[in-house]
N, C-alpha and C positions, 0 to 999 in steps of 0.2 A: 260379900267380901270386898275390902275396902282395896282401891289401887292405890298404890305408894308414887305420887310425883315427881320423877328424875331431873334435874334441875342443870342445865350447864353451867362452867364454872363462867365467869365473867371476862380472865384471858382467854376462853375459847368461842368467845361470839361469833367470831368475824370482824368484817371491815365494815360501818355504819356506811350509809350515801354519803355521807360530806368527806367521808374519809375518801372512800372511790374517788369520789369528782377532784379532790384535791391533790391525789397520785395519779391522775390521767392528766389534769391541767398543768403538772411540772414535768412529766414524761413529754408532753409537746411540745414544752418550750423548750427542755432537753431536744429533741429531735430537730426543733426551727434549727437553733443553735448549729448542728452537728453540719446542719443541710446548707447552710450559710457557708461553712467550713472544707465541704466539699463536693458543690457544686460546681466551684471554676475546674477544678481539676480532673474532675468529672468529664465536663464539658473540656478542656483543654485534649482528654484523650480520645472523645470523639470529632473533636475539631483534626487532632494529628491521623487519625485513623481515615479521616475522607480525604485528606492531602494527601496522605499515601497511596492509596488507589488511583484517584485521580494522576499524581505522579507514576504509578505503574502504566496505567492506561495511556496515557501520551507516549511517554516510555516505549511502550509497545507501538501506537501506532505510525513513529517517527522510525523505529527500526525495520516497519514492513516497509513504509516508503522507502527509505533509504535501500535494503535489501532488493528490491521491482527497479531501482533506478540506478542498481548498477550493472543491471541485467538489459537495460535502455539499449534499441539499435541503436548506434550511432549517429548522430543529427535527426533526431525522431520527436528529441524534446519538444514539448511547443506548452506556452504559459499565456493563459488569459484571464482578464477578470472581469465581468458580466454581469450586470444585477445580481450585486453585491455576493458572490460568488467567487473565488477565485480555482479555477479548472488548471490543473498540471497534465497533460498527457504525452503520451510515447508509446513505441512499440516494443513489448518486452520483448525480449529474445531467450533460450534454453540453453544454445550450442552453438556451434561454427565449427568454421575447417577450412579444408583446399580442396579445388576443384584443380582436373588437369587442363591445362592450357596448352594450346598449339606453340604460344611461345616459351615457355619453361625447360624445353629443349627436349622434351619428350621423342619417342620416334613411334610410337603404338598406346593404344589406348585410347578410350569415348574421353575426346577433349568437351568442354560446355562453349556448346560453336556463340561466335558473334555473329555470323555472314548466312546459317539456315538455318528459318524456321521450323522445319520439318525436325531438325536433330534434334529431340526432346532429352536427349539423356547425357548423364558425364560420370564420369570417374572421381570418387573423394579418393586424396591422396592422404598416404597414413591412413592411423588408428580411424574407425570413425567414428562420429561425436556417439558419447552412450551417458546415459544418466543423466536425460532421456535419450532416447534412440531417436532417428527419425523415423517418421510414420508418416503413412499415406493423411494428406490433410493439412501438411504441417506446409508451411512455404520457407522456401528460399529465397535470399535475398542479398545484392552482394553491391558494393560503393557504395553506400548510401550515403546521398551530399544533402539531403530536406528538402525541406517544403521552398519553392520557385529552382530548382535545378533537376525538372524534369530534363530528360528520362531518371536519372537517377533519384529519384522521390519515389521511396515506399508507397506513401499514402496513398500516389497517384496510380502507383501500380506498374511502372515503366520498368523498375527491378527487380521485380518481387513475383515470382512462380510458385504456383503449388505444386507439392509432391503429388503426385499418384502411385507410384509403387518405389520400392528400395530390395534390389537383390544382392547380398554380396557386398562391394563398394560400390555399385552401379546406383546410382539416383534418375528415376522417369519421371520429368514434370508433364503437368495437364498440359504445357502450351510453354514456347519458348520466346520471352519477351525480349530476354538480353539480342537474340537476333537482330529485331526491327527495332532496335534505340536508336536515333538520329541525331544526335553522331554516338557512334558507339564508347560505351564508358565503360568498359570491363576493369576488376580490380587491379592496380598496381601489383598487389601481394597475390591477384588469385585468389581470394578468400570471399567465404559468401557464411551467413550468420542464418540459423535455424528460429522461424517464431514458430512459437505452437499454433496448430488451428483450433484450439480450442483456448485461446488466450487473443490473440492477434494486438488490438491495443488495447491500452489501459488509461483511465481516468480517475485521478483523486479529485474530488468534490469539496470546497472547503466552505464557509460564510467568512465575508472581508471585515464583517463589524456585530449586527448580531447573533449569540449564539445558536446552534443550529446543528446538525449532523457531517463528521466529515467522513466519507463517502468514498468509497471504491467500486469502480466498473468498469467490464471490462468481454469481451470477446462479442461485440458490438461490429466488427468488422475494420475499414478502412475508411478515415471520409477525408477527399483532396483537402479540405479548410477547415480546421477543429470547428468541432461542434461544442456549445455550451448549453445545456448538457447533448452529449449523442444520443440517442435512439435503442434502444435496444438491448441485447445483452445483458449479464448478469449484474446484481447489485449486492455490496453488503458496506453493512455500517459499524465503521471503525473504531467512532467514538462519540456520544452524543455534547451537547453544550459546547462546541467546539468554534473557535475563530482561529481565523491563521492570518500571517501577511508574510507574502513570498515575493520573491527577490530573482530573478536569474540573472544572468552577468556572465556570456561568451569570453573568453581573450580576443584580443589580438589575432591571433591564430585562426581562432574557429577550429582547434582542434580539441579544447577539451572547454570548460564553464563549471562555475559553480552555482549552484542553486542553494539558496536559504531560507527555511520553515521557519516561521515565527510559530508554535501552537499554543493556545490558547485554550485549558478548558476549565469551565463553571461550575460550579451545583452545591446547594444549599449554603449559599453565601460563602464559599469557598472558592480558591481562583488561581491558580498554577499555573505558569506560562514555562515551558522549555523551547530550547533554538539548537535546531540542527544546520549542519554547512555539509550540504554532500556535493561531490566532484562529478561532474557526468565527462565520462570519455567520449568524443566525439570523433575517432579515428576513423574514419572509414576500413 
């Protein structure tokens, strides 16, 4: 039995090789074309999209600073800059109040004596500080004039007690420094400012020139003459590729100064720089 040869018609061949090779070779230079067309803009929105982070992230790390440094004891600011570093530190503070004083006209109540050691405890007057509370740990501290007007220098320690218990209004320090201050400097106002003990000072970390990490640290303790960097304590990093140049500038006065952050941050050929001017109150 003979088989019968089924034959395609000629418009249903297909596409020959040269036919391919010649629809794929105008399909790419279509495609070079297209890619030529929008490639800047392409790239223009991953260029906008790293400016935007970067801009978030400074953003951010100039509002933490700004926010820790209006929390700053008063006269606690101290600014150096050290192999090629530039170090901001101070003691932050949570809370404050009034302590009773023998001269405020009082006739009863645990005054915060100047004259005995032994008297560990005083009376806050008013509400007392809450949101935080104080807690055993935390220290008190009251005039603070800085660094060279010891007794009254935190750092030094001439003002500055630690809580060990809180009943009621009643405040119990480990040891009473304000007693043995020579000459005694109790506050004008009566007023005495809370640091937490698990914060006590703080340290931003910046680079003066190349990029590098800017840097917070902090519950490190006390040291009488800034340390660049301090020792110890906890660390965390703020922002990477970062340069700063900072500014402080007291009045007249010495009662208040403003400090200025230049920040500066980097990354993949990208490069944002913002400036903050924040006020530090220095009222004792």
């Amino acid at each position: 039995m003979m088989s019968a040869r089924t034959s395609l018609p000629r418009h249903a061949a297909g596409f020959t090789l040269i036919e391919a090779i010649v629809a794929i070779t105008i399909t790419g230079i279509l495609g070079a074309i297209v890619a030529v067309f929008i490639n800047k803009p392409v790239q223009g929105y991953f260029d906008s999209v790293r400016r935007a982070e970067l801009t978030d992230q400074a953003d951010v790390a100039l509002r933490r600073i700004t926010r820790d440094l209006r929390l700053a004891l008063p006269n606690s600011l101290r600014v150096a800059s050290v192999g090629g570093v530039n170090y901001i530190e101070f003691i932050m503070t949570a809370n404050g109040g009034r302590y009773r004083d023998s001269a405020d006209g009082s006739t009863g109540g645990d005054f915060l004596s100047y004259t005995n050691p032994a008297d560990v405890s005083f009376d806050v007057l008013g509400p007392m500080p809450a949101n935080p509370a104080i807690v055993p740990g935390d220290f008190i501290v009251s005039y603070n004039l800085g660094s060279g007007n010891a007794p009254a220098d935190a750092y030094t320690g001439g003002n500055r007690a630690q809580v060990q218990n809180v009943v009621g209004n009643v405040v119990t320090l480990t040891a009473n420094p304000f007693a043995v201050q020579a000459p005694p400097l109790p506050s004008p106002d009566a007023r005495f400012q809370v640091v937490p003990g698990g914060m006590q000072a703080v340290t931003y970390a910046c680079p003066t020139a190349a990029p590098g990490n800017l840097t917070r640290q902090w519950n490190y303790g006390f040291n009488a003459a800034q340390a660049t960097p301090p020792a110890g304590g906890n660390n965390a990093i703020l922002a990477g590729g970062a340069t700063c140049v900072i500014e402080y500038a007291p009045n007249a006065t010495g009662r208040n100064g403003l400090l200025l952050i230049n920040l500066t941050l980097a990354q993949a050929n990208e490069r944002i720089t913002l400036a903050q001017q924040i006020r530090i109150d220095n009222t004792p």
